[in-house]
C-alpha positions in Angstrom: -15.2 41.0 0.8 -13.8 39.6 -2.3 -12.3 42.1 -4.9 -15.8 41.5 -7.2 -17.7 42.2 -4.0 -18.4 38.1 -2.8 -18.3 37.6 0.3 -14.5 37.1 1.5 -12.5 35.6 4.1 -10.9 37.5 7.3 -7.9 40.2 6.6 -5.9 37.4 8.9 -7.1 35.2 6.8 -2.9 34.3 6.5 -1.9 34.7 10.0 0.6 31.7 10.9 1.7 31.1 7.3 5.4 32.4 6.2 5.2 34.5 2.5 8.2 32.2 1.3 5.7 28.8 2.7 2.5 30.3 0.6 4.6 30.8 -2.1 6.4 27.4 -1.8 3.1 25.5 -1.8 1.5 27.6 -4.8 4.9 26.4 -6.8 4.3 22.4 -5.6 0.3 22.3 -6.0 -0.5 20.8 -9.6 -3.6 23.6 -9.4 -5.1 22.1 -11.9 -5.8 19.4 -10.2 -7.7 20.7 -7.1 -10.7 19.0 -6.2 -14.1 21.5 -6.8 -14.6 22.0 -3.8 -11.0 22.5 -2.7 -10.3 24.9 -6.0 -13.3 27.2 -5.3 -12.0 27.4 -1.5 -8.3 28.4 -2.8 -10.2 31.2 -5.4 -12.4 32.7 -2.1 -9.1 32.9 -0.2 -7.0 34.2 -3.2 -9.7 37.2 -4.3 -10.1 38.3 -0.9 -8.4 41.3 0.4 -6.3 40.7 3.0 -2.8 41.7 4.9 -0.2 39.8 2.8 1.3 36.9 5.5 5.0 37.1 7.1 7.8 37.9 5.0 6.6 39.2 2.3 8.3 42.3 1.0 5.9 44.5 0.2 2.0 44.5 -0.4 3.1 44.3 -4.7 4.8 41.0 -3.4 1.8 39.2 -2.6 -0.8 40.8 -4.7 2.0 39.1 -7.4 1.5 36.0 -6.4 -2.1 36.0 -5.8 -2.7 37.1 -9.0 -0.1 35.1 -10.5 -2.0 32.2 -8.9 -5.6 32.8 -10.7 -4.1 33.3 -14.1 -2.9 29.8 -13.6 -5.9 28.2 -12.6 -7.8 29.8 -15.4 -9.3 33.0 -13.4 -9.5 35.5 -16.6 -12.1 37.6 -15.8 -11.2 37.8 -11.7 -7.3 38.5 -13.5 -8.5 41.6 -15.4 -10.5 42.5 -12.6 -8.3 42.8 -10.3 -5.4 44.5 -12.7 -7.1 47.2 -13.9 -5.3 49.7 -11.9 -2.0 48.1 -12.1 1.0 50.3 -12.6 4.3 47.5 -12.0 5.5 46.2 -15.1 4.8 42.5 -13.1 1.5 43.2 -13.0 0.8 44.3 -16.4 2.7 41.6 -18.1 0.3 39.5 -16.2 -2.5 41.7 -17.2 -1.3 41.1 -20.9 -1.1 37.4 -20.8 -4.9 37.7 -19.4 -5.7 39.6 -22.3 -4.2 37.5 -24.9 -5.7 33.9 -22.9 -8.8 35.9 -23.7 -8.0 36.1 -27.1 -7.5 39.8 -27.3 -4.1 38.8 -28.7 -3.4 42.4 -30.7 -4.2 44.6 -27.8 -2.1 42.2 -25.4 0.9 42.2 -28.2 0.4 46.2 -27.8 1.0 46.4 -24.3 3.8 44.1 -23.8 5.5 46.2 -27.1 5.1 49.1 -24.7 6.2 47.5 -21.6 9.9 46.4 -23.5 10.5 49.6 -25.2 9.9 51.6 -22.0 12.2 49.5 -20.0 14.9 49.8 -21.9 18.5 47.9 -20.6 16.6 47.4 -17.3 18.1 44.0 -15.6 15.7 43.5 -12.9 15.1 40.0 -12.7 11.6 39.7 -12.7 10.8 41.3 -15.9 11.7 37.8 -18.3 8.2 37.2 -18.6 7.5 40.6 -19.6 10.3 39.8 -22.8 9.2 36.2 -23.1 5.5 37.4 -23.8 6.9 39.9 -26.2 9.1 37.2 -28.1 6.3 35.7 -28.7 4.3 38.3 -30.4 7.3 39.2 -32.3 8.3 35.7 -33.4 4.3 35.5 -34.3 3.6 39.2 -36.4 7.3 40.0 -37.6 9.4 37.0 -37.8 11.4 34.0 -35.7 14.3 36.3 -36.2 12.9 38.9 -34.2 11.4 36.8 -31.6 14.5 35.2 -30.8 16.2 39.0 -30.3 13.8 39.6 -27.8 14.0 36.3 -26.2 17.5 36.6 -25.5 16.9 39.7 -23.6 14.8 37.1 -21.2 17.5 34.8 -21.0 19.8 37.9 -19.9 17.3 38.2 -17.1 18.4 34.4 -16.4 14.5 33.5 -17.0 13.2 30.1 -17.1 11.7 29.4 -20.4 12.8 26.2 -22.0 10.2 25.5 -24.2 9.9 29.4 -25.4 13.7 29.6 -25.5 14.1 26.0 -27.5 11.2 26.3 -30.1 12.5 29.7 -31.3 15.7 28.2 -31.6 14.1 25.0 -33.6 12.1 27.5 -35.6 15.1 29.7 -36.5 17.2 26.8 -37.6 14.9 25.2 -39.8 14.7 22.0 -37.2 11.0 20.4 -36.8 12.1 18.7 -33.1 10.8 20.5 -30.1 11.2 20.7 -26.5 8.9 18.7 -24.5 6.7 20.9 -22.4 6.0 20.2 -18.5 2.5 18.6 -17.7 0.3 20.8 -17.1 1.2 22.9 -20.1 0.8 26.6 -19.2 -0.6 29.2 -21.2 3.0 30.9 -22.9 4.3 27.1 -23.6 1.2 26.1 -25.2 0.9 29.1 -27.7 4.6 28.9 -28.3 4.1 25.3 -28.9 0.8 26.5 -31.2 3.4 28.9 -32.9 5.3 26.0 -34.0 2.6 24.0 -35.6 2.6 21.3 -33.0 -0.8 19.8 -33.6 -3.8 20.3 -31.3 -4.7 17.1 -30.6 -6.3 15.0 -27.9 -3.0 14.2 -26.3 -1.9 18.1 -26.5 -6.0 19.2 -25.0 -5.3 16.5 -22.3 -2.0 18.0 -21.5 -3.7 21.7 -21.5 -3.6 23.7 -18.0 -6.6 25.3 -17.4 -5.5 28.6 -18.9 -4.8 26.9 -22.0 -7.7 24.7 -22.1 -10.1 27.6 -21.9 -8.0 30.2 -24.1 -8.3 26.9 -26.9 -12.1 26.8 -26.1 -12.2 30.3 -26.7 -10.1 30.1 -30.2 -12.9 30.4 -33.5 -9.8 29.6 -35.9 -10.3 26.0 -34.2 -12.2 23.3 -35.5 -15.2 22.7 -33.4 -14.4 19.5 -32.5 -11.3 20.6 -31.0 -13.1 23.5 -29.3 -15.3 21.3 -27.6 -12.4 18.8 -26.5 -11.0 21.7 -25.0 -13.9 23.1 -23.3 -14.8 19.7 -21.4 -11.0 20.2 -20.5 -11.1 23.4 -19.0 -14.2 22.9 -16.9 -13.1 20.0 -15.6 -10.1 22.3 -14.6 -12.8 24.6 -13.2 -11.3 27.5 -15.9 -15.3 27.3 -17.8 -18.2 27.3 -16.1 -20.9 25.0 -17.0 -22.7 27.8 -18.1 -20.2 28.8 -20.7 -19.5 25.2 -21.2 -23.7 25.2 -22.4 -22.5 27.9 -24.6 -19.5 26.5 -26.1 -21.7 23.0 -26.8 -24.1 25.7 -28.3 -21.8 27.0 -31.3 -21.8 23.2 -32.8 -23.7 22.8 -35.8 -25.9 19.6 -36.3 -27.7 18.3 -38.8 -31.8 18.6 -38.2 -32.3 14.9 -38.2 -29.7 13.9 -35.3 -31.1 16.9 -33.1 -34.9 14.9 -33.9 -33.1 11.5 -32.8 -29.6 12.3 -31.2 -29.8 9.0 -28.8 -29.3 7.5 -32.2 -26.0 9.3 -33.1 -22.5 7.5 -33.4 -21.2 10.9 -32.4 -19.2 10.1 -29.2 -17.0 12.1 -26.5 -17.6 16.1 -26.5 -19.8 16.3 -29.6 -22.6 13.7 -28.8 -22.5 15.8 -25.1 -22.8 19.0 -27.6 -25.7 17.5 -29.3 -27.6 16.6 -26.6 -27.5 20.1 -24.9 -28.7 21.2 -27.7 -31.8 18.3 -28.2 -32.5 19.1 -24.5 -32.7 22.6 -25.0 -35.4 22.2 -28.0 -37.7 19.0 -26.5 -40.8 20.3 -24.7 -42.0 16.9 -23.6 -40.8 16.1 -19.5 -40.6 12.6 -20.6 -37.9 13.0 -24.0 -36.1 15.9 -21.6 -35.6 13.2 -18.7 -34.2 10.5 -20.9 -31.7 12.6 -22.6 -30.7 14.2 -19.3 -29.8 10.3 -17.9 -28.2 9.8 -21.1 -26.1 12.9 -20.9 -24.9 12.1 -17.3 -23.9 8.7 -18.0 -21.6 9.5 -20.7 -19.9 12.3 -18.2 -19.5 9.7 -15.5 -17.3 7.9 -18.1 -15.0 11.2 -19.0 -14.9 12.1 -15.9 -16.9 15.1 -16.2 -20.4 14.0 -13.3 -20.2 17.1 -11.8 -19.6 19.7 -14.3 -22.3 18.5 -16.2 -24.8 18.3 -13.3 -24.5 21.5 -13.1 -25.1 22.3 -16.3 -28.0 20.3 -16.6 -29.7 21.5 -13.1 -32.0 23.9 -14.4 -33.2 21.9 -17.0 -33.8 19.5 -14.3 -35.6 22.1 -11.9 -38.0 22.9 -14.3 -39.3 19.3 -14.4 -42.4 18.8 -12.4 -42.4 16.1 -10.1 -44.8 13.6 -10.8 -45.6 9.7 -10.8 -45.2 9.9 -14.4 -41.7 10.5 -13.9 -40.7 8.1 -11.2 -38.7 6.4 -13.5 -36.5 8.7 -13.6 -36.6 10.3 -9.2 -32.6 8.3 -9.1 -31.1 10.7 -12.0 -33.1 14.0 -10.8 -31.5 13.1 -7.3 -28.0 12.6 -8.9 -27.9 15.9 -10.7 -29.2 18.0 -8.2 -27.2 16.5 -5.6 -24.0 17.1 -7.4 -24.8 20.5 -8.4 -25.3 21.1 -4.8 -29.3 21.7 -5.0 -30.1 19.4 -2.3 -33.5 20.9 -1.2 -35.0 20.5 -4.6 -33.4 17.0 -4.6 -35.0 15.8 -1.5 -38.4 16.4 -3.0 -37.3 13.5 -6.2 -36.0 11.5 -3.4 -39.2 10.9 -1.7 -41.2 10.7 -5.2 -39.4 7.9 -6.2 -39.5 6.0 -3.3 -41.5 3.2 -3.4 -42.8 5.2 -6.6 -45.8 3.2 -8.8 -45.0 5.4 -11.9 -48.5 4.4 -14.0 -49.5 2.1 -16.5 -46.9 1.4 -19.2 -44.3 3.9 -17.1 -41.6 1.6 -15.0 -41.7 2.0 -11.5 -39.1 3.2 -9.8 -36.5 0.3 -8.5 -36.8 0.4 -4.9 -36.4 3.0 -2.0 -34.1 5.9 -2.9 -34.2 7.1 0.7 -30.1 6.0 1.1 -29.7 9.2 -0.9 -30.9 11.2 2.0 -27.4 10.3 3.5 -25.9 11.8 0.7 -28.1 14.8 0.5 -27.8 15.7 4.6 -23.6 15.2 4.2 -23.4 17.7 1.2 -26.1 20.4 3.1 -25.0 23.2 4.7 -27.8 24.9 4.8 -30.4 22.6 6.6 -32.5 21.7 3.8 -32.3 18.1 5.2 -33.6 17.1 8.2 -29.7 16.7 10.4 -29.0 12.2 10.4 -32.8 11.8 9.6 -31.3 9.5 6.8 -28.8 7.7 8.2 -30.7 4.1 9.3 -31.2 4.2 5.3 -27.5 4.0 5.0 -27.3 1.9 7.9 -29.7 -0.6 5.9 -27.7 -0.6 2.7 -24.7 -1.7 4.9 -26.3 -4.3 6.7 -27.5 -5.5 3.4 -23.8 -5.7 2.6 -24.9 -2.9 -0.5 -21.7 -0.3 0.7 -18.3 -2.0 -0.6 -16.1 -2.1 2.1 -14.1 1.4 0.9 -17.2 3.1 0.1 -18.2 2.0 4.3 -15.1 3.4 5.5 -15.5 6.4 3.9 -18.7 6.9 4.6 -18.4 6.2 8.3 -15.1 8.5 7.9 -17.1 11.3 6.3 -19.8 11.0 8.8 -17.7 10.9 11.8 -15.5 13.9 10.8 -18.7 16.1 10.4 -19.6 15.4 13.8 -23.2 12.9 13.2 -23.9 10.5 15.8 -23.1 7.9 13.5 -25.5 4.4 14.1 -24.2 1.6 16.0 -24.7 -0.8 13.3 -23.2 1.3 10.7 -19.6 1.1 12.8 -20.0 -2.5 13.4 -20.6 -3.1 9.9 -17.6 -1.0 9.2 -15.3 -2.5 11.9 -16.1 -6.2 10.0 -15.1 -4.9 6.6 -11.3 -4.8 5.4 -9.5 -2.0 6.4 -8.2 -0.1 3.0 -5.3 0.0 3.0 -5.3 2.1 -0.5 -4.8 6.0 -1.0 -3.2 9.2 -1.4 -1.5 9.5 3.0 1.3 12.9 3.0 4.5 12.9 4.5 4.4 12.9 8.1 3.8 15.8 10.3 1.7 17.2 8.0 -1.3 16.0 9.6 -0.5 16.7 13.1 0.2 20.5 11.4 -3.3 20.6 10.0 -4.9 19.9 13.4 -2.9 22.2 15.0 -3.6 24.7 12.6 -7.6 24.5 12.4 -7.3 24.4 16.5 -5.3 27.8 16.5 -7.7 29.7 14.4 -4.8 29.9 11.4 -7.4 29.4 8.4 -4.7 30.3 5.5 -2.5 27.9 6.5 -5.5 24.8 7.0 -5.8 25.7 3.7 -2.7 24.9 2.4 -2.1 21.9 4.7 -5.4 20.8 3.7 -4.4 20.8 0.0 -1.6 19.3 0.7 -2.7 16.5 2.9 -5.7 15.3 0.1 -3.2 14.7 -2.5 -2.9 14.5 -6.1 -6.3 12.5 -6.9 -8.3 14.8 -4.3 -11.0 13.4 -1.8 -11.6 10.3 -3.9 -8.3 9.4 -3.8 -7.1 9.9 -0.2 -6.9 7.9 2.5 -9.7 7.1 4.7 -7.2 8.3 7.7 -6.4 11.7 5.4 -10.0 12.5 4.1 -11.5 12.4 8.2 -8.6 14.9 9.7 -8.8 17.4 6.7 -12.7 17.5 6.9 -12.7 17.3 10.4 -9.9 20.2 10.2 -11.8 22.6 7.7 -14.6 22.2 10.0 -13.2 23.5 13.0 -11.1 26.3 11.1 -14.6 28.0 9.7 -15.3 26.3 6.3 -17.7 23.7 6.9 -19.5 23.9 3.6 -15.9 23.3 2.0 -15.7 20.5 4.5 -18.9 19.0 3.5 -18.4 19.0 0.2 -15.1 17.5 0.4 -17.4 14.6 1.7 -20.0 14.9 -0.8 -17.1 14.2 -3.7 -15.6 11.3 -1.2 -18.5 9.6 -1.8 -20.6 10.5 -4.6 -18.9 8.1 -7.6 -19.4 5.0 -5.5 -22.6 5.7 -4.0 -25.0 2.7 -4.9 -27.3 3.1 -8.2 -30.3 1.2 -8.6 -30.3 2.8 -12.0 -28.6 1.1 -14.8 -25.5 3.8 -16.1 
């Protein structure tokens, strides 16, 4: 079990894998960046209790590090969870910074007070964070002055801080120039860089680490507009969920008259997405709800935020009836419930619009949306759809030369990997397209490790190698060779619904539309 009582993953769970190799790889992986499906595999493993791998020093170790891990991916909630017991200073101080990414900033400023008085001339080398957090609350209640005091008691501890280190120097001697913080910017640079009056603008929100996204999100002293900029941020980080993302969209204020008509608004980005929630939420009639849905999705296609807000809009979707009437609209009911992973109640749109003759003065549906069933059978686990009963659909589109050749060799990839019986035609077509030659391929061995590391049982360590192997752009951005051995990989190693939803993001973006978006 998972330390909020999910269902875990094995106490071996890091057999084969070297402490100092874990800890390595958490250091390399931009975690902000993890594909969803990818991110909520590395969360499962992370939360779970299990015996801490090779090497490590002691069970404190690598209950560090976990935790260390989910604070940086945005885990609050799973961060206080788990450190409510917590007696070492290293796992308070990371309590603290929970607290104040939370927003609780007097009661974390309390703690980490504490935490500095009580240790005293202590020169362990691990507690510069501890002093770094406290600068910060002392250079933000008392004065620079005082920050920089206790900043300098981090730099004894020969702690890494630039940006902390350099804006309280640029603050204390009047200067307005500051230190350029790394990309992804963490959660301590960002409110140091907040402290300073660096502005919080698009650049700095699209800069934000999911910590710091959500902590923005979660800041009322922010304009809305910026709140909401940061919100979209942070879920695309996976730090919000799209239910608290429905919330945040919620707090906006509108005018009655663009909530009557908002698909008239020259509000654009975040705030026409806010507005539109909130018209969705109100309208009553299937018809209005369905309209604004497709518009909402295909202004997250744009910013990059499809599946986020499919999920977000799934309910809203579910409680549509299915009807003739709405067969206009079967292609968009199939996208959102598809990506948010609700492929049963998608294949029921799938075969309503099909072919669909939607009623006098209604638009028919444009032609069969039976391809989808491709889509819907790579991203179910759970047997909804029938196993390949939709594969001659895909198998049409090719032959119709309607699958570009990368989206064919993905999809014959993807297929493969997951083990279908994949159609004669559908490899020939493939065979006669250009081999890409495009995406993300890692250093070499790194494959041959993954195999060999699904093969021997060693899931902790598929995991990482998996990670590794997809790259910096995830499954969408990977090669064809890459995506087949990590999905093929995560299959054999226990984590096939990881492995088909790896696919399911492969291929969703590019799969063909008969809707206009």
């Amino acid at each position: 079990m998972t330390a909020d009582g999910r269902r875990g993953l094995p106490s071996g769970l890091w057999r084969g894998l070297e402490f100092a190799a874990l800890d390595e790889t958490i250091k390399q992986l931009d975690l902000s960046k993890l594909s969803p499906a990818v991110r909520k595999l590395w969360v499962r493993a992370l939360m779970s209790e299990t015996t801490p791998p090779r090497g490590a020093q002691s069970d404190g170790q690598f209950e560090l590090l976990r935790i260390e891990a989910l604070l940086q991916m945005g885990m609050v909630s799973d961060v206080l969870r788990l450190t409510e017991q917590a007696r070492s200073v290293a796992l308070r101080t990371l309590r603290s910074l929970a607290l104040l990414a939370r927003g609780e900033k007097v009661q974390a400023c309390q703690k980490a007070r504490a935490m500095i008085r009580r240790l005293g001339a202590a020169q362990d080398d691990t507690l510069g964070h501890t002093f770094v957090l406290a600068a910060y609350c002392a250079a933000g209640d008392d004065s620079v002055e005082a920050g920089v005091l206790v900043a300098d008691m981090a730099r004894e501890r020969r702690l890494d801080a630039p940006v902390p280190y350099g804006i309280l120097d640029a603050m204390a001697a009047g200067a307005r120039r500051f230190p350029r913080a790394r990309v992804p910017i963490g959660l301590l640079d960002g409110l140091f860089l907040q402290l300073a009056g660096v502005p919080i603008d698009d650049r700095f929100i699209a800069a934000a680490g999911p910590t710091l996204a959500a902590k923005l999100a979660g800041d009322r002293k922010l304009a809305t507009p910026v709140r909401l900029a940061a919100g979209e941020q942070a879920a695309r980080q996976g730090a919000l969920s799209a239910n608290e993302l429905r919330n945040l969209y919620g707090t906006a204020r509108f005018d009655p008259r663009a909530l009557s008509d908002p698909l008239a608004t020259r509000l654009s980005g975040p705030q026409r997405r806010a507005l539109l929630v909130q018209a969705i939420s109100r309208t009553r009639a299937p018809d209005r709800r369905a309209r604004l849905v497709q518009a909402m999705m295909a202004g997250a296609k744009r910013d990059n935020l499809s599946l986020v807000v499919a999920q977000l809009l799934a309910d809203d979707v579910a409680r549509l009836r299915q009807s003739r009437e709405l067969g206009w609209f079967a292609e968009s009911a199939v996208e959102v419930l598809a990506a948010a992973g609700r492929s049963g109640r998608a294949l029921g749109w799938t075969l309503l619009g099909t072919g669909s003759n939607s009623g006098a003065g209604v638009p028919p549906a444009r032609g069969s949306l039976l391809h989808w069933l491709t889509l819907l059978d790579v991203a179910d686990a759970k047997g909804h759809v029938i196993r390949g009963s939709g594969l001659h659909h895909a198998e049409a589109l090719a032959v119709k030369g309607r699958l570009g050749p990368l989206l064919l060799q993905r999809l014959v990839t993807v297929l493969d990997a997951l083990a279908y019986n994949v159609p004669i035609p559908l490899w020939e077509a493939a065979n006669r397209s250009s081999q890409p030659a495009a995406g993300y391929l890692p250093r070499t061995g790194t494959l041959t490790a993954l195999k060999a590391a699904s093969q021997a049982g060693e899931m902790g360590r598929t995991i990482v190698l998996a990670s590794q192997a997809l790259g910096p752009s995830g499954p969408q951005g990977a090669h064809v060779i890459t995506l087949g051995e990590v999905i093929r990989a995560l299959k054999i190693a226990g984590f096939e619904e990881t492995a088909r939803r790896i696919g399911f993001e492969a291929l969703f973006l590019a799969w063909p539309r008969s809707h206009a978006s």
